[in-house]
Residue frames as a rotation matrix with the C-alpha (Angstrom) as fourth column:
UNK 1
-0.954 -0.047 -0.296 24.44
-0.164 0.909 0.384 -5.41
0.251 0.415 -0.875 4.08
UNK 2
-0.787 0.586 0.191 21.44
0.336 0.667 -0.665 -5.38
-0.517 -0.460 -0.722 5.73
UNK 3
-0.108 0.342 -0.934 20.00
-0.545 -0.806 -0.232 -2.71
-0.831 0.484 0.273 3.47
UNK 4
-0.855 -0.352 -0.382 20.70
-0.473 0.222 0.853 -5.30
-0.215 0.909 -0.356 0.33
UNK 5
-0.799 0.492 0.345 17.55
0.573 0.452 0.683 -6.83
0.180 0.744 -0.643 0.07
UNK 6
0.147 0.678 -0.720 15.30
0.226 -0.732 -0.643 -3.59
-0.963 -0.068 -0.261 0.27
UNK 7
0.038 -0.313 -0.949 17.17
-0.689 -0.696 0.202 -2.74
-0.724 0.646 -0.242 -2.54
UNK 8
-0.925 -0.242 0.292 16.65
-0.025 0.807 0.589 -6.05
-0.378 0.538 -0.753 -4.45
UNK 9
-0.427 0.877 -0.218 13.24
0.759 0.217 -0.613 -5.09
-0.491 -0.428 -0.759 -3.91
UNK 10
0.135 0.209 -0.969 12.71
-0.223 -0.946 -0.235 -1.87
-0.965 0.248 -0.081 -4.78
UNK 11
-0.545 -0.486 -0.683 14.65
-0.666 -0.243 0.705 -3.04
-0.509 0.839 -0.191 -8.40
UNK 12
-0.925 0.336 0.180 12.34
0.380 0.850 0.366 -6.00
-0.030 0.407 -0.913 -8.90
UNK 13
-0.088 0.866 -0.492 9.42
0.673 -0.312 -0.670 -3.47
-0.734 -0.390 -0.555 -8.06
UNK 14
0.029 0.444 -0.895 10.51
-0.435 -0.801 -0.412 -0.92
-0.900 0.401 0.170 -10.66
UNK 15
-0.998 -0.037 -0.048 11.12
-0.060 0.541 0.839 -4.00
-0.005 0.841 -0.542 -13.55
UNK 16
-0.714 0.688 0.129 7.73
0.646 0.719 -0.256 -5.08
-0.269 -0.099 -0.958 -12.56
UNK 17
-0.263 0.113 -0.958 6.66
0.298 -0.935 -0.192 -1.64
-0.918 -0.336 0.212 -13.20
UNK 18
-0.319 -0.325 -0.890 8.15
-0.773 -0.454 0.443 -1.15
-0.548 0.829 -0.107 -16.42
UNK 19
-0.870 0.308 0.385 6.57
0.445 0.827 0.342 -4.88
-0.213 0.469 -0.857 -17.30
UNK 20
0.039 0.999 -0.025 2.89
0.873 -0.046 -0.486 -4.02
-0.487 -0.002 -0.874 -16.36
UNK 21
0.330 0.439 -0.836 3.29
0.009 -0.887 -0.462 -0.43
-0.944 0.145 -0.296 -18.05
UNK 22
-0.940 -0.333 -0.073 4.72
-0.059 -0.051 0.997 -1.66
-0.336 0.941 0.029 -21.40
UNK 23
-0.533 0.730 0.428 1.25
0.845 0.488 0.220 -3.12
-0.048 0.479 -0.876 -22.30
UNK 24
0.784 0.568 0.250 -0.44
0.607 -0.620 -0.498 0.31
-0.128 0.542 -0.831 -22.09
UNK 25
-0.629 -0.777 -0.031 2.90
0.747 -0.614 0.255 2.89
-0.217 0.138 0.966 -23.77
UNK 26
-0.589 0.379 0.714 2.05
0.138 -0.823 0.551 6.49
0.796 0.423 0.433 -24.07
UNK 27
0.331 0.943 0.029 -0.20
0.140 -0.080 0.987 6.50
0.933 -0.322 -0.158 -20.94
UNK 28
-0.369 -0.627 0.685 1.12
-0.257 -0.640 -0.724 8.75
0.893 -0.443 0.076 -18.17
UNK 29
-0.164 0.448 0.879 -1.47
-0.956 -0.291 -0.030 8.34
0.243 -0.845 0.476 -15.42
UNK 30
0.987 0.104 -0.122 -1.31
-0.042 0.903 0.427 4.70
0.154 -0.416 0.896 -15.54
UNK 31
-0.162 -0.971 -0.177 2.77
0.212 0.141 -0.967 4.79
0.964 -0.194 0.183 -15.25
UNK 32
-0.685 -0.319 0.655 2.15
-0.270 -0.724 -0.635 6.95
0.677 -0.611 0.410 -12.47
UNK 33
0.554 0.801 -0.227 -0.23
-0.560 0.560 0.611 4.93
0.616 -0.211 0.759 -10.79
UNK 34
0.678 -0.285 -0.678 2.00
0.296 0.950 -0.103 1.72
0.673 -0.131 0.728 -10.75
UNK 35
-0.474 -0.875 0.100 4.71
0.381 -0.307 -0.872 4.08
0.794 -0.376 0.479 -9.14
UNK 36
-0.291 0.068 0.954 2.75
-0.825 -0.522 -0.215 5.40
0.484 -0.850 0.208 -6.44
UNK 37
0.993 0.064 -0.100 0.93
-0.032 0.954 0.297 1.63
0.114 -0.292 0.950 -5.94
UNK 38
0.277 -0.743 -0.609 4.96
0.790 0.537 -0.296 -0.02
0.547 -0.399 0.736 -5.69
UNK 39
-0.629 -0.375 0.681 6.24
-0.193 -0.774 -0.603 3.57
0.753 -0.510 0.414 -3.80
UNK 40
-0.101 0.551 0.828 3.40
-0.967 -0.251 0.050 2.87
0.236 -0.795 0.558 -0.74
UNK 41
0.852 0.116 -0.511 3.81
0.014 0.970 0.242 -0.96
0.524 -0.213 0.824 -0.68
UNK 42
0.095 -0.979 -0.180 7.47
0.629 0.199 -0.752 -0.57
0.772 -0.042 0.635 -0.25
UNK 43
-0.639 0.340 0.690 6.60
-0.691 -0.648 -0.321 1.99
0.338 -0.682 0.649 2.35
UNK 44
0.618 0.669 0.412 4.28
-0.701 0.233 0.674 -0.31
0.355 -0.706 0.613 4.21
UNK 45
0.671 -0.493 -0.554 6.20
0.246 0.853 -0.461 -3.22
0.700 0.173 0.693 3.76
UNK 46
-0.078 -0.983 0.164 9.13
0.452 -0.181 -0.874 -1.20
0.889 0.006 0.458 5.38
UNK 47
-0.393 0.266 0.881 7.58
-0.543 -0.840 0.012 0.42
0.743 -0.473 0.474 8.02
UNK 48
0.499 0.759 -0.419 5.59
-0.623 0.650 0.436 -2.27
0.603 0.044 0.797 8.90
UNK 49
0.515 -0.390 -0.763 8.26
0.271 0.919 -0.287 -4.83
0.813 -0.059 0.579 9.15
UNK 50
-0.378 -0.847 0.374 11.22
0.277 -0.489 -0.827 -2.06
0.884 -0.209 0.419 10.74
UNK 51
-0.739 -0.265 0.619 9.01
-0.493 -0.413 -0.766 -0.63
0.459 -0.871 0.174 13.44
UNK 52
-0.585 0.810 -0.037 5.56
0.808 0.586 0.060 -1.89
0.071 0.005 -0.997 13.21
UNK 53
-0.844 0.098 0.527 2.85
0.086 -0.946 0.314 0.53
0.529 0.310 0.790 12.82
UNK 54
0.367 0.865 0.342 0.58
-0.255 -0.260 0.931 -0.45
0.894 -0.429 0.126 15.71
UNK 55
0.868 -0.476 0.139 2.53
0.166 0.543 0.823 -1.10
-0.468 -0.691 0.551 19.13
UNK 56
0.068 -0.754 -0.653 5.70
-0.756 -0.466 0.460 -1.98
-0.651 0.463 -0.602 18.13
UNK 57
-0.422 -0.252 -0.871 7.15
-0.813 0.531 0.240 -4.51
0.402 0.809 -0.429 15.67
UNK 58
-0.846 -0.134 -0.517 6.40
-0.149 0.989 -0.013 -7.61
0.512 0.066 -0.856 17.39
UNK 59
-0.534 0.842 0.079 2.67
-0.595 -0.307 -0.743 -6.54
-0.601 -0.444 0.665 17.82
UNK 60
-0.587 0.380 0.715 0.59
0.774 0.522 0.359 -9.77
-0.237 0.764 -0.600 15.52
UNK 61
0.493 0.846 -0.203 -2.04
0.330 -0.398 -0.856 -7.16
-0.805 0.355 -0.475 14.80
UNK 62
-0.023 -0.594 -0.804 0.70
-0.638 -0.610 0.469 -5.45
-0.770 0.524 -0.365 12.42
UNK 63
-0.819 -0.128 0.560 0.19
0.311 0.721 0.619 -8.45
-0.483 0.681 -0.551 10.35
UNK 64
0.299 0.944 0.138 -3.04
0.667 -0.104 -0.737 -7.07
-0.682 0.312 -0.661 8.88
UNK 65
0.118 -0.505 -0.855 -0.77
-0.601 -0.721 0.344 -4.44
-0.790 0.474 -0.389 7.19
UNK 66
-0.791 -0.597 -0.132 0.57
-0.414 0.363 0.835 -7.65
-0.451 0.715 -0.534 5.04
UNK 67
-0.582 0.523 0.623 -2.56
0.764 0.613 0.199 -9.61
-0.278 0.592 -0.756 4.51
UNK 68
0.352 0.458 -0.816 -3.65
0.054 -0.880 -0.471 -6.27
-0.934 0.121 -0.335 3.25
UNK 69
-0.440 -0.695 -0.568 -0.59
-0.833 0.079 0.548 -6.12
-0.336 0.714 -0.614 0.59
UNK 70
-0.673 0.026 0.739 -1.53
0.267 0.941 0.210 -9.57
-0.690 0.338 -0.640 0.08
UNK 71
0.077 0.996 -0.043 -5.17
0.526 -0.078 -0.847 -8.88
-0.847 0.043 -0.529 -0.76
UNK 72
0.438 0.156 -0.885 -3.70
-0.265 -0.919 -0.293 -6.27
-0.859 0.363 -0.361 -2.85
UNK 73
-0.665 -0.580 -0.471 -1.44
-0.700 0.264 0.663 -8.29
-0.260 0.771 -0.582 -5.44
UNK 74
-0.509 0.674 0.536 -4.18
0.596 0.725 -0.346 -10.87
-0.621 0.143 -0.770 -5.49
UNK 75
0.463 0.852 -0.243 -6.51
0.388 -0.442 -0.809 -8.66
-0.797 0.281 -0.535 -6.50
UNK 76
0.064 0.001 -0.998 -4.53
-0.612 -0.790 -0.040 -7.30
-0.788 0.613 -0.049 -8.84
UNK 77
-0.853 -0.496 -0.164 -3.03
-0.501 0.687 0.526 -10.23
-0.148 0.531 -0.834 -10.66
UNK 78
-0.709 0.518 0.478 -6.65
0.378 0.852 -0.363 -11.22
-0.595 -0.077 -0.800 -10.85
UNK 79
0.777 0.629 -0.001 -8.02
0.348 -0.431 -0.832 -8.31
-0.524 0.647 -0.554 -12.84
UNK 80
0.199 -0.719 0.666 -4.81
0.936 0.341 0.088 -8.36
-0.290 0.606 0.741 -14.75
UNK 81
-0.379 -0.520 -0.765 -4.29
0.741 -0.666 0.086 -5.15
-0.554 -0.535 0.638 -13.80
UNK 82
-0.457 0.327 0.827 -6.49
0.721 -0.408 0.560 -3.15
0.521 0.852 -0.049 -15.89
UNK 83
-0.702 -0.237 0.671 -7.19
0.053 -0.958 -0.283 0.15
0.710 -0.163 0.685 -15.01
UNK 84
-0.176 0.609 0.773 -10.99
-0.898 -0.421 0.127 0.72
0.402 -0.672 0.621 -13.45
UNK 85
0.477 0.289 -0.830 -10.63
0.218 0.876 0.430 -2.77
0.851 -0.387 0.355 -11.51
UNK 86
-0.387 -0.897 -0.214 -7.37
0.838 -0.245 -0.488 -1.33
0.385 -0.368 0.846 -9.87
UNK 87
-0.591 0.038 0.806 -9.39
-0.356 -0.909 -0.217 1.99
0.724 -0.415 0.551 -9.28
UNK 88
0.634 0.772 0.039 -11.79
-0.489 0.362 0.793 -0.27
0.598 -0.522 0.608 -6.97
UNK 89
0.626 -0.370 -0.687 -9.08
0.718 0.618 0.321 -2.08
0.305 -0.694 0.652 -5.58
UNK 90
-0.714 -0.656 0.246 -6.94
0.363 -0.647 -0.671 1.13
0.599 -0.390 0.699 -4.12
UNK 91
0.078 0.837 0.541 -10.52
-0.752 -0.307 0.583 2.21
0.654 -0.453 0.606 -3.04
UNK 92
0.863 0.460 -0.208 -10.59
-0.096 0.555 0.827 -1.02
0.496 -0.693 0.523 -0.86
UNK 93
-0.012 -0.904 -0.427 -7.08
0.795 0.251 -0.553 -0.91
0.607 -0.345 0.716 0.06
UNK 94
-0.621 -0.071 0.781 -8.01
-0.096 -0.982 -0.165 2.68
0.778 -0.177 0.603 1.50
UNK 95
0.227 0.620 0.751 -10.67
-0.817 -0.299 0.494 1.80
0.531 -0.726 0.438 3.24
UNK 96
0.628 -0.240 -0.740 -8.83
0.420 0.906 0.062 -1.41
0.655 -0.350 0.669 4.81
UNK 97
-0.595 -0.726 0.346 -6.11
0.261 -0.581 -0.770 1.04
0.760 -0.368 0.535 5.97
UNK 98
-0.486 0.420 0.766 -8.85
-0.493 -0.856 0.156 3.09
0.721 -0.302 0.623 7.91
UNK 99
0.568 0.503 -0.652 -10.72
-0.017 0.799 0.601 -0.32
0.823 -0.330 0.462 9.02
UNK 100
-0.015 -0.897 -0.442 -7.06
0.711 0.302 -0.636 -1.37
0.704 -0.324 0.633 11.12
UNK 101
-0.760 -0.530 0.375 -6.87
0.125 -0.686 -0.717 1.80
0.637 -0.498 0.588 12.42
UNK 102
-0.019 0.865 0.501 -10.22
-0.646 -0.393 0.654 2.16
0.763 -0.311 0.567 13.85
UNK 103
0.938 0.257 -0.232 -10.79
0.027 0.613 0.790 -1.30
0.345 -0.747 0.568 15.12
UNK 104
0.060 -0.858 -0.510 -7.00
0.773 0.363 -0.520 -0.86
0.632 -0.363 0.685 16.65
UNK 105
-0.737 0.333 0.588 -8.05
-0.555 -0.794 -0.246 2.69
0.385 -0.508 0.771 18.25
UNK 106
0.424 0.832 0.359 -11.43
-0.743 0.093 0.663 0.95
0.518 -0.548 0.657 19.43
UNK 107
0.617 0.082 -0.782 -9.43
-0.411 0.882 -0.231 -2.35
0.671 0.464 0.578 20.65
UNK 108
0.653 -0.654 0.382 -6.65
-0.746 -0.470 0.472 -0.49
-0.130 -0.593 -0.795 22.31
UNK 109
0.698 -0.688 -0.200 -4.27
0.421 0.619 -0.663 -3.24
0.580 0.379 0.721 19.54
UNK 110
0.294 -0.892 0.342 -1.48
0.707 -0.037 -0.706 -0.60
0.643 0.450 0.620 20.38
UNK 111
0.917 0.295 0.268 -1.39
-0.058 -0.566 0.823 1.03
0.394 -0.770 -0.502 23.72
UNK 112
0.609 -0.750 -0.256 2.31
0.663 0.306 0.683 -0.22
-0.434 -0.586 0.684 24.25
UNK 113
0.372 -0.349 0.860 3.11
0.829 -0.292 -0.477 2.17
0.418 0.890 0.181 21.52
UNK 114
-0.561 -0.625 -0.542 4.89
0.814 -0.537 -0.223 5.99
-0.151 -0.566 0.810 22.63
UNK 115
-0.858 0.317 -0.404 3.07
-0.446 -0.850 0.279 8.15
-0.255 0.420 0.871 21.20
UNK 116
-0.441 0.868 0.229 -0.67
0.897 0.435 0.082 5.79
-0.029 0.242 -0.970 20.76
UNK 117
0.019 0.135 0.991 -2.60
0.760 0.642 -0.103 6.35
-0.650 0.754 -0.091 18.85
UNK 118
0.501 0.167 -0.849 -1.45
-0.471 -0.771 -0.430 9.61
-0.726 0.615 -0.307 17.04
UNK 119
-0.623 -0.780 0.060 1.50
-0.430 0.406 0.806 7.19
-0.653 0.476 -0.589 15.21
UNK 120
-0.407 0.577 0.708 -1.21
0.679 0.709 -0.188 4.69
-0.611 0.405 -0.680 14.33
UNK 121
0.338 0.846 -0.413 -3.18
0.446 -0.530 -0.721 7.73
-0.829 0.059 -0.557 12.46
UNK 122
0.342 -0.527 -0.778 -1.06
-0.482 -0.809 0.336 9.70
-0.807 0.260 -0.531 11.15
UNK 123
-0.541 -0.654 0.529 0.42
-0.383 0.751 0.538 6.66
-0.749 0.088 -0.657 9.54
UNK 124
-0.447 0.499 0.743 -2.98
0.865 0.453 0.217 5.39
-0.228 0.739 -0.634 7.94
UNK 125
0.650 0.510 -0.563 -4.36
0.145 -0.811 -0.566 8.70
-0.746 0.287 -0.601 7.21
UNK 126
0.169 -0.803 -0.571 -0.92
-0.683 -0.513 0.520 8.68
-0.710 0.302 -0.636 4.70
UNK 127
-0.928 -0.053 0.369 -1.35
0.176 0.810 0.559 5.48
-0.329 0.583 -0.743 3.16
UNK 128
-0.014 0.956 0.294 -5.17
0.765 0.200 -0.612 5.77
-0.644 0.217 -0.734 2.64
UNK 129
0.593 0.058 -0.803 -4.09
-0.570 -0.675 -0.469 9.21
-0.569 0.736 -0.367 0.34
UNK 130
-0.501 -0.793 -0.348 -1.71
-0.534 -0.033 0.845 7.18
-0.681 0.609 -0.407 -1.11
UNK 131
-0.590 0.626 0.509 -4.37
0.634 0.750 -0.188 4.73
-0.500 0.212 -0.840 -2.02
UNK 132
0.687 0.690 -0.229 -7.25
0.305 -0.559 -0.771 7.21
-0.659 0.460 -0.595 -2.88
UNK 133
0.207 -0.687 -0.696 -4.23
-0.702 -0.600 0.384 9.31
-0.681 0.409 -0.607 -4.85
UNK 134
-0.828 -0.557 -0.070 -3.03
-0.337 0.393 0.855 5.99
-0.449 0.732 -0.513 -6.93
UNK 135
-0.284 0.859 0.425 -7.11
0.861 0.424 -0.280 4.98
-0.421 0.286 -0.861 -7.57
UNK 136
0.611 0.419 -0.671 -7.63
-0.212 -0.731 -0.649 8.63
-0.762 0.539 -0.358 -9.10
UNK 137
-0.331 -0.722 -0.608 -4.68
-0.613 -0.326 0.720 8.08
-0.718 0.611 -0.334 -11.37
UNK 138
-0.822 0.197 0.535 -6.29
0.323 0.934 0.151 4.60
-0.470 0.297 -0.831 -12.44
UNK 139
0.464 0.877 0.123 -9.69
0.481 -0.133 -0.866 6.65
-0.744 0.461 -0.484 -13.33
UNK 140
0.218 0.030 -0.976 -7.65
-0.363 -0.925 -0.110 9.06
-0.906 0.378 -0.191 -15.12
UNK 141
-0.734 -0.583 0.349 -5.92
-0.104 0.604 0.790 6.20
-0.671 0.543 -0.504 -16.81
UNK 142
-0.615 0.714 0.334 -9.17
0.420 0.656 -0.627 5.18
-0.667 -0.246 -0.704 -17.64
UNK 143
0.473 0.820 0.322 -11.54
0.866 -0.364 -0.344 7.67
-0.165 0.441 -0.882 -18.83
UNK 144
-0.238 -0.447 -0.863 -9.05
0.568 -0.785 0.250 10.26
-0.788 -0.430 0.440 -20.13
């Protein structure tokens, strides 16, 4: 039961999917985009919330993870998702990822953590490819 609204999630993530990718049909590298963009939210989101990814969960600095997400749906829903806006915003969502970590490695956010600060790395060094990874697909969208 507790598992039931990840999974409300996840299904309202791939409708939302299949919404924003009707408008361009035929166009692989933007499908594949939107799926790695909702596949690494849902991954942060989940990670984030479940352990926390600086310290542990009930570190506030982990909130920068969301107003990150935020930043991201704003930003899209404001360039109506259109490809080479989206390849600038994964580009800033990458380098936001890296920001966090740094100033949480210079800050010492997450020193209660087990394993500081390889967790905290490792972690954004994996999102920030997912980012860079879903902002090439957007160029390919783009200029194929």
């Amino acid at each position: 039961m507790v598992f039931l609204p990840l999974i409300v999630l996840l299904v309202l993530m791939a409708l939302f999917v299949r919404w924003v990718v009707a408008k361009r049909p035929g166009d692989r590298f933007y499908y594949w985009a939107w799926v790695l963009v909702m596949l690494s939210s849902f991954l942060l989101f989940w990670v984030n919330g479940a352990v926390g990814i600086i310290g542990d969960s009930n570190n506030d600095v982990n909130m920068l993870y969301s107003a990150s997400l935020g930043l991201g749906v704003m930003g899209a829903l404001w360039q109506r998702f259109r490809p080479l806006p989206m390849v600038y915003l994964m580009l800033i969502l990458g380098f936001l990822q890296v920001l966090i970590a740094v100033l949480a490695w210079l800050l010492d956010w997450g020193v209660s953590g087990p394993v500081w600060p390889w967790d905290v790395w490792f972690l954004s060094i994996f999102f920030t490819l997912m980012w860079l990874m879903a902002a090439w697909l957007f160029y390919k969208s783009e200029f194929k």
